[in-house]
N, C-alpha and C positions, 0 to 999 in steps of 0.2 A: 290648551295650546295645540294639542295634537290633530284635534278637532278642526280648530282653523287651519291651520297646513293642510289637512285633507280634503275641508273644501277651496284651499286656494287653488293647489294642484289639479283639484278635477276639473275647475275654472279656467284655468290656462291649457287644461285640455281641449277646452269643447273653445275655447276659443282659438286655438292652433286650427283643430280641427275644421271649424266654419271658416276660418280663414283660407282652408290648402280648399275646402269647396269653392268658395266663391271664385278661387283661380284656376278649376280644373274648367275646361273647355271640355265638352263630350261630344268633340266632333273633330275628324282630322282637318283642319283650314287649310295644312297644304295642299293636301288631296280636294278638298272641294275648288277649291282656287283655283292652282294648277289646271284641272278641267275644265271651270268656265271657260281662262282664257284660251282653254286649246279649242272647245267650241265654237268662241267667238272668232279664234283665228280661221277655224275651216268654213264660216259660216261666212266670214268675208270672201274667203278665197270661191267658197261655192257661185258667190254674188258673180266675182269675177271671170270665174270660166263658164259658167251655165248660160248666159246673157246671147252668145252669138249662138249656139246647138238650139236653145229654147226659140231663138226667132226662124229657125232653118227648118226645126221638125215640128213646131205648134202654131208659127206665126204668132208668138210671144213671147215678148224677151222676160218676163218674170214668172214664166211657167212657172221653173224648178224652184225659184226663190219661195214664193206661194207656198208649195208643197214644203219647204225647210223651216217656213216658219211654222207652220202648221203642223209639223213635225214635232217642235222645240212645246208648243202648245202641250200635246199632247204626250210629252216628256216631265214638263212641269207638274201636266196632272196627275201623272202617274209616281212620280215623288210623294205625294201625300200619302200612296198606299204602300209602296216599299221600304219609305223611310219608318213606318211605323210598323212596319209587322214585324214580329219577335223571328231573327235567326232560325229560330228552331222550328218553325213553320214550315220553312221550307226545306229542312230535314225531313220530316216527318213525309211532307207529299213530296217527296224527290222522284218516288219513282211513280207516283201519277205523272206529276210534269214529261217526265221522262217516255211515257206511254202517249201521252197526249203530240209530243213532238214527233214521234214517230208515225203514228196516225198522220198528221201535215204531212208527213214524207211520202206518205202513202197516196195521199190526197191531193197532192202537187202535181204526183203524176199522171191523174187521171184528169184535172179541171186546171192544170196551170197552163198561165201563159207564159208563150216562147218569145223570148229576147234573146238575139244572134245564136238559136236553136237551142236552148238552153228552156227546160221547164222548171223554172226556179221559183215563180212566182205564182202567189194567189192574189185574185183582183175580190176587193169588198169595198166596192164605191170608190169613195177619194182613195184609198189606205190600200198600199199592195205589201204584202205578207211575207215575209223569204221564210220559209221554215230553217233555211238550212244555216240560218242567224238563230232561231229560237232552240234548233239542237246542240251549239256550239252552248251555251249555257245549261240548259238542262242538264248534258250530259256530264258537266263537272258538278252541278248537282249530287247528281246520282251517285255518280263516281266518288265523293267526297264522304257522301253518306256510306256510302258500303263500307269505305278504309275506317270509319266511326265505330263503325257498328264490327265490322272484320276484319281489324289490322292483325289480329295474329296470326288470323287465316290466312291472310295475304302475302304478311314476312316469312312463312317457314311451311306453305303448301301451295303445291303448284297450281292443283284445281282453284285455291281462292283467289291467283292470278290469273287465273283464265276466266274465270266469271264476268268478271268486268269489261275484258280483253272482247266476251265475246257479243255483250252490248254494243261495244264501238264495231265492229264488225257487222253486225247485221243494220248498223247507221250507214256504213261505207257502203254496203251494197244497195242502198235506198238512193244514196247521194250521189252516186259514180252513174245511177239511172238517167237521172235528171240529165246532161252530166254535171257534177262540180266536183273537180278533186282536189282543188285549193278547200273548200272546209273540210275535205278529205283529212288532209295533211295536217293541220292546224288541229281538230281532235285528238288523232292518233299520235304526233309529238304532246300534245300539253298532258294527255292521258298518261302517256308514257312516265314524261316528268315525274308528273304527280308521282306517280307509281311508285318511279325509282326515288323520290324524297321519302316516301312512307317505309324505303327499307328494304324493297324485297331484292333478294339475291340477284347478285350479278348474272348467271347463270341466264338465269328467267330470263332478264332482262335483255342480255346480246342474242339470247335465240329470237325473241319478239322481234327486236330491231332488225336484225337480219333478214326476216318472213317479210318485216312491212316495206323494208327498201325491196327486196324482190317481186312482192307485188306490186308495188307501188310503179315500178323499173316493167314488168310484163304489162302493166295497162296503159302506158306510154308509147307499147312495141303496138298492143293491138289495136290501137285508134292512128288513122293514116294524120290527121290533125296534130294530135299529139306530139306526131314524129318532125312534123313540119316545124313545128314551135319552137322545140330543142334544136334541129337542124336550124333555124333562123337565130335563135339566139347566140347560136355560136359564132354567126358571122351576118349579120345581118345587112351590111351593106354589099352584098351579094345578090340580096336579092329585094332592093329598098323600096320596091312598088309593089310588092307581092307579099308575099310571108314574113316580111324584114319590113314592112311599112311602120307598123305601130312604133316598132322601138327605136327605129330610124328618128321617127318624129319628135318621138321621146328624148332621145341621146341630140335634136337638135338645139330645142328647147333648152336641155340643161347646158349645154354650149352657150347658149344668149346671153344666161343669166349672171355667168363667169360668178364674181365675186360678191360682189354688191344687187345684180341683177338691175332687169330694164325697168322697173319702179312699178307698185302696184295698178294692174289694169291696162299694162303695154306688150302684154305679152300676144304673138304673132301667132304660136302655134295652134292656141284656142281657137285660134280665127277658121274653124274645120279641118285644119289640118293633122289634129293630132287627136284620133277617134278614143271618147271615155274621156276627157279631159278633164273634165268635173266630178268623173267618179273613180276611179281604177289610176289614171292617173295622173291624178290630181298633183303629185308630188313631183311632177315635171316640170306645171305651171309657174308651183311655188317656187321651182331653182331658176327659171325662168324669168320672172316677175321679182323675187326676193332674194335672190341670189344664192350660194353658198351660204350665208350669215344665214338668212331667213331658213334655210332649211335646217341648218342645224340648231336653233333657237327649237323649230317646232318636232324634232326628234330627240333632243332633251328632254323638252315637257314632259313626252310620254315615256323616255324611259326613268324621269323620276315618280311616274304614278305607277308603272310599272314597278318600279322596287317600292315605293309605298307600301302595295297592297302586297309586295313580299314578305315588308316589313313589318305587317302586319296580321300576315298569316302566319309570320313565325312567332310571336307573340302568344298570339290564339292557341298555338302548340304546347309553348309552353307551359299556360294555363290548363291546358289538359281540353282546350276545346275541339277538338280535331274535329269536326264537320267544318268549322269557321274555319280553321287555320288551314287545312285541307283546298278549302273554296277560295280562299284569297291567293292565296300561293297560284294557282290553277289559273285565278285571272290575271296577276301578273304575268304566269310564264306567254301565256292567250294573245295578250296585247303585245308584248315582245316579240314573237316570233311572229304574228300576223306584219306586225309592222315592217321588220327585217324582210319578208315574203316580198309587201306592197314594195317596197324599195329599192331592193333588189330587180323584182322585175322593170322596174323605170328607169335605174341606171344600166340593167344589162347583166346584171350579175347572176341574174336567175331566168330561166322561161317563164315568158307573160301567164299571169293565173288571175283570176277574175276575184280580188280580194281589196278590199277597201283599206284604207288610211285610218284607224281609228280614231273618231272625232270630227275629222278633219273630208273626209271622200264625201261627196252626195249619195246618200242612200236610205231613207227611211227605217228600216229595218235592221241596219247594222248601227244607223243613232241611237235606237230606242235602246237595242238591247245591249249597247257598249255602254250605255245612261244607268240599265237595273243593274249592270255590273258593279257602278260604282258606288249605287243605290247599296247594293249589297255590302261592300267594302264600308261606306262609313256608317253603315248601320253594326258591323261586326263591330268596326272599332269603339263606336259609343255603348257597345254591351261591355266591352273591353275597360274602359275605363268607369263607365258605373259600377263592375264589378270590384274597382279600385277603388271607388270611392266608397261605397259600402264598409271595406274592409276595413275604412279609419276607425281606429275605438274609440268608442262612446264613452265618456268617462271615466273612473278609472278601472273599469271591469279587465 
């Protein structure tokens, strides 16, 4: 009798068991969902403000469409290689990547081409290259690996705070070349972040932040552009044909759109009056075009994929995976404060900085690598939950 009990029980084991597998999903759906339609959304809105600039600067209205889809191609294909590489891969070569990114920095500046003076870009045929999109990941890479491999060193000496600190430093002086100091900013806060999640003393921490607003505050003072930016964004109808044009145009647009907005594809200031409309900013069109409702629809999305990959960098931590958890955490805070930057400069609340919409801006190079970011994220979560699934017993061991 005791016999049969003990094989009924290991029986309603392995059957509990194949049952909680067959319902574990090893994939976040809100996270991939979520993103399609944020995609899908920008890829409309691309259609819709790219159409008059493409006829103005190419003599074709489907220039930039061409290049987005062929973008989304080339996103697809690159899914098959990030979706299946093991996390820990990219541990290991973090600071290849990280050396390899820096090289582009190097190399941008000697063979890149200038847009509105700016050497940001590499040309290789159809495919132009931003590096300063390929260091915004690597460098949480790296950064994630090291707090892995030297989080004690990090929480309770100063030198293993400054290691890292002085990576993103000799990045900034590569990027501030070119110039760009919107990726400037966007490293050095998500860095920070990180930093201060993994623990390390307050101390460290306010003297860092104090250095990088004062540097950050002196390369403002020494570029006479710089200074026009912030003087115009304080008051820009001052001087609304001049220095004050962009966000003039900008702040008219989201006047049009009021509530509800003038309905997809009617919007006026596309019409070359409102310069970057398709890229930078794009998020003028859409309050424009979608009103209020539509914009706030598409700044929800991303701040729930944003706390996603929160959500699931804090997961990773707690597992004891700290590269993953590290890394996801990193691309939440990334997209967050990128987005808050893009937004900021289009209603007025910030000085214009040359930073895209994540998902959602025309840009090649900020699709792709905002795409392996999230490549990255449901790849951590499905190591996440296959290590959960594993851990059901077999049996009755």
């Amino acid at each position: 009798m005791k016999e049969k009990k003990k094989i009924k029980n290991k029986k309603n084991i392995e059957e509990k068991y194949n049952k909680k597998k067959s319902y574990i999903i090893l994939y976040d759906r809100i996270l991939l969902w979520l993103t399609l339609i944020l995609m899908s959304i920008g890829f409309i809105m691309v259609i819709s403000t790219s159409i008059p600039i493409s006829q103005s600067m190419y003599h074709n209205s489907f220039f930039f469409i061409k290049r987005e889809v062929f973008y989304f191609f080339l996103i697809f294909l690159l899914s098959f290689i990030f979706l299946r590489t093991p996390i820990i891969f990219w541990e290991k070569n973090s600071s290849f990547i990280l050396i390899t990114s820096i090289l582009l920095l190097f190399f941008v500046l000697i063979v890149g081409h200038s847009i509105h003076g700016s050497f940001r870009w590499i040309n290789i045929g159809f495919l132009h290259i931003q590096p300063s999109e390929i260091c915004k990941v690597s460098s949480f890479c790296y950064i994630s690996s090291y707090l892995s491999r030297k989080h004690h060193e990090v929480k309770n000496y100063i030198w293993g705070f400054l290691k890292p600190i002085s990576i993103v430093i000799i990045e900034s002086i590569l990027l501030l070349s070119e110039p760009d100091l919107g990726a400037v900013i966007v490293i050095i806060f998500t860095t920070l972040s990180v930093l201060f999640l993994s623990g390390v003393k307050i101390k460290q921490f306010l003297f860092i932040i104090t250095l990088s607003i004062l540097i950050i505050f002196l390369l403002i003072l020494l570029e006479p552009y710089r200074i026009k930016r912030i003087l115009s964004f304080w008051n820009p109808w001052e001087d609304p044909f001049g220095n004050g044009y962009q966000l003039t145009q900008s702040l008219i647009a989201l006047g049009r759109g009021n509530f509800l907005g003038e309905g997809l594809g009617n919007s006026i200031q596309k019409l070359n009056y409102l310069p970057d409309a398709h890229s930078d900013f794009i998020f003028s069109i859409i309050g424009e075009e979608l009103g209020c409702i539509g914009s706030i629809f598409i700044l929800l999305i991303i701040f729930i994929i944003s706390f996603r990959a929160l959500y699931i960098g804090q997961k990773s931590l707690e597992k004891n995976q700290i590269f993953s958890g590290f890394l996801a955490s990193s691309i939440g805070i990334w997209f967050n404060f990128q987005t808050f930057i893009n937004v900021g400069a289009a209603t007025g609340l910030l000085p214009t900085k040359g930073l895209t919409l994540p998902f959602v801006s025309y840009g090649g190079s900020s699709l792709i690598i905002n795409s392996i970011a999230i490549f990255f994220l449901l790849r951590i979560d499905f190591e996440l939950k296959l290590k959960t699934l594993q851990a059901f017993p077999r049996g009755s061991k």
